[in-house]
N, C-alpha and C positions, 0 to 999 in steps of 0.2 A: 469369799463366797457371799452372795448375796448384794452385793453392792451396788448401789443404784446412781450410774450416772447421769447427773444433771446437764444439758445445754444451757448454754443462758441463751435466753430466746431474745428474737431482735428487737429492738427498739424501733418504736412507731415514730416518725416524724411526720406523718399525714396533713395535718393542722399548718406547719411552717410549709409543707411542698405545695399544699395545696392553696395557699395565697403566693408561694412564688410562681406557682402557674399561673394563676390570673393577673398578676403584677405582670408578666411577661404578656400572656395575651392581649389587656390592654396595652401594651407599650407598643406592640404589633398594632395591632387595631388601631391607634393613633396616626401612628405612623403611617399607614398606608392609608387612613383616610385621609388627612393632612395632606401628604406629600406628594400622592396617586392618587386616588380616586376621585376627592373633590374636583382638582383641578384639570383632571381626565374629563369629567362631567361636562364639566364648563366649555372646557373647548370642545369634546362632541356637539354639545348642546348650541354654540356657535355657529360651528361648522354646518350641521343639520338645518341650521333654522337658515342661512344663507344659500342654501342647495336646493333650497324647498321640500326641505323632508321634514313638515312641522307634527307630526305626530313622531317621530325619532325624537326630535328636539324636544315637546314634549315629555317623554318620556324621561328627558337627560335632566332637565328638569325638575320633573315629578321626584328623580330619587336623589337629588341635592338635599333636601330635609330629614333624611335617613341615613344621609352617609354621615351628614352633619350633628345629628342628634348622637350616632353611636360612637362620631369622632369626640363631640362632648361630654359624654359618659364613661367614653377611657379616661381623657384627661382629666378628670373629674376622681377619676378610682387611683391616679396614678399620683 
């Protein structure tokens, strides 16, 4: 009578999951910049400017330095 059961409460790994998350996101985000995207760019941005669609091209263009930057900030974190 009286007796007060104890749980043991869970143990927080928060800190380790949450750089294995961003470890994976950037490896992601490498990845598909790297291997897709950029060179997606590139050839819409070919493609377009040959068709005379130069504001597409353009555009294909314009977001080479952002896919690139963010491609360089994963591999950078990774």
């Amino acid at each position: 009578m009286g007796q007060v059961i104890s749980f043991p409460k869970p143990q927080r790994h928060s800190q380790e999951r949450l750089a294995a998350a961003l470890n994976a996101f950037c490896a992601i985000v490498y990845v598909l910049g790297f291997f897709i995207a950029g060179p997606m760019l590139l050839m819409f941005g070919f493609g377009f400017a040959f068709t005379a669609q130069p504001l597409a091209a353009l555009v294909c263009v314009g977001l080479l330095p952002a896919v690139w930057a963010a491609t360089r900030a994963a591999y950078a974190r990774l």
